[in-house]
C-alpha positions as CSV (number, residue, x, y, z in Angstrom):
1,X,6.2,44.5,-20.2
2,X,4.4,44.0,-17.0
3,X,5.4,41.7,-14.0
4,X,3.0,38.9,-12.9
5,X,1.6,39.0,-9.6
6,X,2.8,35.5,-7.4
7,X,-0.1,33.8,-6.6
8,X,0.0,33.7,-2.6
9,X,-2.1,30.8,-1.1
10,X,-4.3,32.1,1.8
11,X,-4.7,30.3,5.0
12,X,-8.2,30.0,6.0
13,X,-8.9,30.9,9.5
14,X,-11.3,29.3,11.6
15,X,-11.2,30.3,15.2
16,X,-9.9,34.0,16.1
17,X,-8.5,34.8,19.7
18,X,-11.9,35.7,20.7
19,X,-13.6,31.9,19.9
20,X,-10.5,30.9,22.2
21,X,-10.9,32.7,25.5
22,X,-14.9,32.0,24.9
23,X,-14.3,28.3,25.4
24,X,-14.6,26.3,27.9
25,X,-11.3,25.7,29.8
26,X,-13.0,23.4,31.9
27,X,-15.0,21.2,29.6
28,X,-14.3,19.2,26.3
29,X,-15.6,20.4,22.9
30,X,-19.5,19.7,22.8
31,X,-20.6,16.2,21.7
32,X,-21.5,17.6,18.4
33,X,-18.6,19.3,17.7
34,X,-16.3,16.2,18.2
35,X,-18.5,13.9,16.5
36,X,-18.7,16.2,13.1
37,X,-14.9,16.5,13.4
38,X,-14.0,13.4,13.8
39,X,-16.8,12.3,11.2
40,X,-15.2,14.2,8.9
41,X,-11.6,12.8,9.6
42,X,-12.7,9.3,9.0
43,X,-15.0,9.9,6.1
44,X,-11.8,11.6,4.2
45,X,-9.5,8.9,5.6
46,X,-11.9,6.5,3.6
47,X,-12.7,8.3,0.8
48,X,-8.4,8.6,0.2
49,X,-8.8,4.8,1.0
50,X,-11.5,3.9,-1.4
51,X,-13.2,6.6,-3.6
52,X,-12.9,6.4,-7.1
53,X,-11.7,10.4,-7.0
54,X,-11.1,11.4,-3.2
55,X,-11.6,15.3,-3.4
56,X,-9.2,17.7,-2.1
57,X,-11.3,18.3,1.2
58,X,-10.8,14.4,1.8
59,X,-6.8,15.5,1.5
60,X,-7.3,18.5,3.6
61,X,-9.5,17.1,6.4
62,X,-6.8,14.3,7.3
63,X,-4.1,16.8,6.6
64,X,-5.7,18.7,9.8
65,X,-6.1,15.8,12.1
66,X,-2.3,15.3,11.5
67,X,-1.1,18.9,11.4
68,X,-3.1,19.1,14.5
69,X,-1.4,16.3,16.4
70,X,1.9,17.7,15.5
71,X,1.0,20.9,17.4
72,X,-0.3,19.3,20.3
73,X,3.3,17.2,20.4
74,X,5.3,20.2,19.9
75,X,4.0,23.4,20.3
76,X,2.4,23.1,24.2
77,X,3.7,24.5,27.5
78,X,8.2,23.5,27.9
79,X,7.6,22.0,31.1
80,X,10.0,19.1,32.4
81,X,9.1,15.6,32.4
82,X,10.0,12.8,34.6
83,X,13.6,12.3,33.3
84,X,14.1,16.1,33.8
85,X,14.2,17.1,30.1
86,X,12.2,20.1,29.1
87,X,9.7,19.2,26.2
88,X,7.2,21.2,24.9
89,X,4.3,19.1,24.7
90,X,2.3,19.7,28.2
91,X,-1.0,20.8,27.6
92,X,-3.7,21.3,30.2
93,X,-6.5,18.9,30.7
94,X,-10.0,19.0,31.7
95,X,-9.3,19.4,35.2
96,X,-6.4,22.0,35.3
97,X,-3.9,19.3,35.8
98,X,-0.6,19.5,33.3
99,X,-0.7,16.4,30.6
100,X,2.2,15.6,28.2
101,X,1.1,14.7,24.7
102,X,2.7,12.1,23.2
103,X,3.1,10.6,19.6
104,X,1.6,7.6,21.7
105,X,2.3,5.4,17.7
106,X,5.4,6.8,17.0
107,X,3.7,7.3,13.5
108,X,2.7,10.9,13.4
109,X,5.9,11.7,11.1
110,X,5.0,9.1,9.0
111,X,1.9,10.1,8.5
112,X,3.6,13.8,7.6
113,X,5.1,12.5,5.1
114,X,2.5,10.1,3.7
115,X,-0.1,13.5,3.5
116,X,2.7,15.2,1.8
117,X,3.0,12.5,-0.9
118,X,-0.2,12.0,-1.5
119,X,-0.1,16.1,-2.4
120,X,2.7,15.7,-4.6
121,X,0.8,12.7,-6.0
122,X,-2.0,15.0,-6.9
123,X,0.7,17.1,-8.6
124,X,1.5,15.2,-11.1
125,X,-2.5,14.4,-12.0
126,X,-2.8,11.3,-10.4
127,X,-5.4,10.8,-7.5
128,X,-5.0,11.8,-3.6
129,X,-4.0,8.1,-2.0
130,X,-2.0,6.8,0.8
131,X,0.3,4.1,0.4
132,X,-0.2,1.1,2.9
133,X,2.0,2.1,5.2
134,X,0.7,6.1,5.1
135,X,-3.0,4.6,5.7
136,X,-2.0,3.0,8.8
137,X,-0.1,5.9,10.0
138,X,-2.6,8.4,9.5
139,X,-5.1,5.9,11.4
140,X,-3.2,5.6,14.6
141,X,-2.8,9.6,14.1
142,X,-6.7,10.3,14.1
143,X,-7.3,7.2,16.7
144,X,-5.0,9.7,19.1
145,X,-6.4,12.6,18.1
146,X,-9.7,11.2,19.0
147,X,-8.5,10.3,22.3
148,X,-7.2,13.9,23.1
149,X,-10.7,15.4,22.1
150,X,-12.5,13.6,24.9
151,X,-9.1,14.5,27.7
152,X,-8.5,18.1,26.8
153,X,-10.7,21.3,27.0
154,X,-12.4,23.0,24.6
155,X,-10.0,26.6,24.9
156,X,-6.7,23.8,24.5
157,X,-8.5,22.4,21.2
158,X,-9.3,25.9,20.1
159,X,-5.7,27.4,20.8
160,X,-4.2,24.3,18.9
161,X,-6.1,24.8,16.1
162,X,-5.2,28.9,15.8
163,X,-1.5,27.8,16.4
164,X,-2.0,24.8,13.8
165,X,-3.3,28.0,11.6
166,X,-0.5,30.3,12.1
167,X,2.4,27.6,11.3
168,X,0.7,26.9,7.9
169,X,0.5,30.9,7.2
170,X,4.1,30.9,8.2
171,X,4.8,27.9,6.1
172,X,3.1,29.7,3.2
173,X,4.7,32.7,3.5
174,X,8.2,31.5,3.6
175,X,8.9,31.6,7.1
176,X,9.6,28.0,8.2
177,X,10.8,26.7,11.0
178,X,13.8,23.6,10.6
179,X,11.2,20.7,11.7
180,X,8.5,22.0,8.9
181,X,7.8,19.6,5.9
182,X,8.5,21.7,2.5
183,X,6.9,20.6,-0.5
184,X,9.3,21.6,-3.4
185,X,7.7,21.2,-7.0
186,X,11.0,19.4,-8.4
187,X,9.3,19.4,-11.9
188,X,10.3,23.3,-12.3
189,X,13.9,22.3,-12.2
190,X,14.1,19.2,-14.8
């Protein structure tokens, strides 16, 4: 008798290390580029909102937008802040200067957990959607992510997406970190 393979789910890549130190670390993303991304966000957070079948890239594009927010609040520069307590969320802006991201809505969490249910949701056959609650979080997520792409350099958005990459490899592969959302298929155990 022969062993099945485990299917392994691969982790597209977008930008390599060499997109990154070609960027800009001076200037934002081009116009373009931040209006197709951010087009893209919002068209998924209304097809999940209103489309008869939202498709899995509707999922996956506001999935990004909130993955890549919880890099930017947690995977940056450990600097100290004000208080004295070292955080790693500083991040460099346009100008050189050091800038602390914050979860500015206190939603980004929220809005975790809201993507992740709506995966589950799809799961067990039933269509990608947000609760009211997860719509609004993942709102004020992409209304802060669209504020960082017009403050931070293009290198800064580049290296957050590669590092937004490598913890969903990691996550994928099994190696995950304590503050990493999980999602268990609990059916396999009833």
């Amino acid at each position: 008798m022969t062993q099945r393979k485990k299917t392994r789910t691969t982790v597209l890549r977008i930008y390599s290390h060499i997109d990154e130190m070609m960027a800009s670390p001076h200037q934002p993303l081009s116009p373009e580029r931040r209006r197709h991304q951010l087009t893209r966000m919002w068209q998924g957070l209304r097809a999940i909102e209103t489309a008869p079948q939202p498709s899995h890239d509707d999922w996956r594009v506001c999935g990004d937008a909130v993955n890549l927010m919880g890099t930017l609040v947690s995977h940056g520069e450990a600097r100290p802040d004000e208080q004295g307590t070292i955080t790693a969320n500083w991040w460099r802006d346009c100008a050189g200067d050091w800038v602390q991201i914050h979860d500015s809505s206190k939603l980004l969490m929220d809005a975790v957990t809201a993507i992740t249910a709506a995966g589950i949701r799809k799961l067990d056959s039933g269509p990608f959607r947000l609760d009211a609650a997860g719509i609004q979080a993942v709102r004020a997520v992409l209304e802060d992510y669209r504020d960082l792409l017009d403050l931070l350099p293009a290198r800064t958005l580049i290296r957050a997406h590669r590092l937004t990459e490598k913890r969903i490899a990691d996550i994928f592969s099994g190696r995950c970190r304590p503050h990493d959302v999980e999602i268990v298929d609990l059916r396999a155990t009833a």
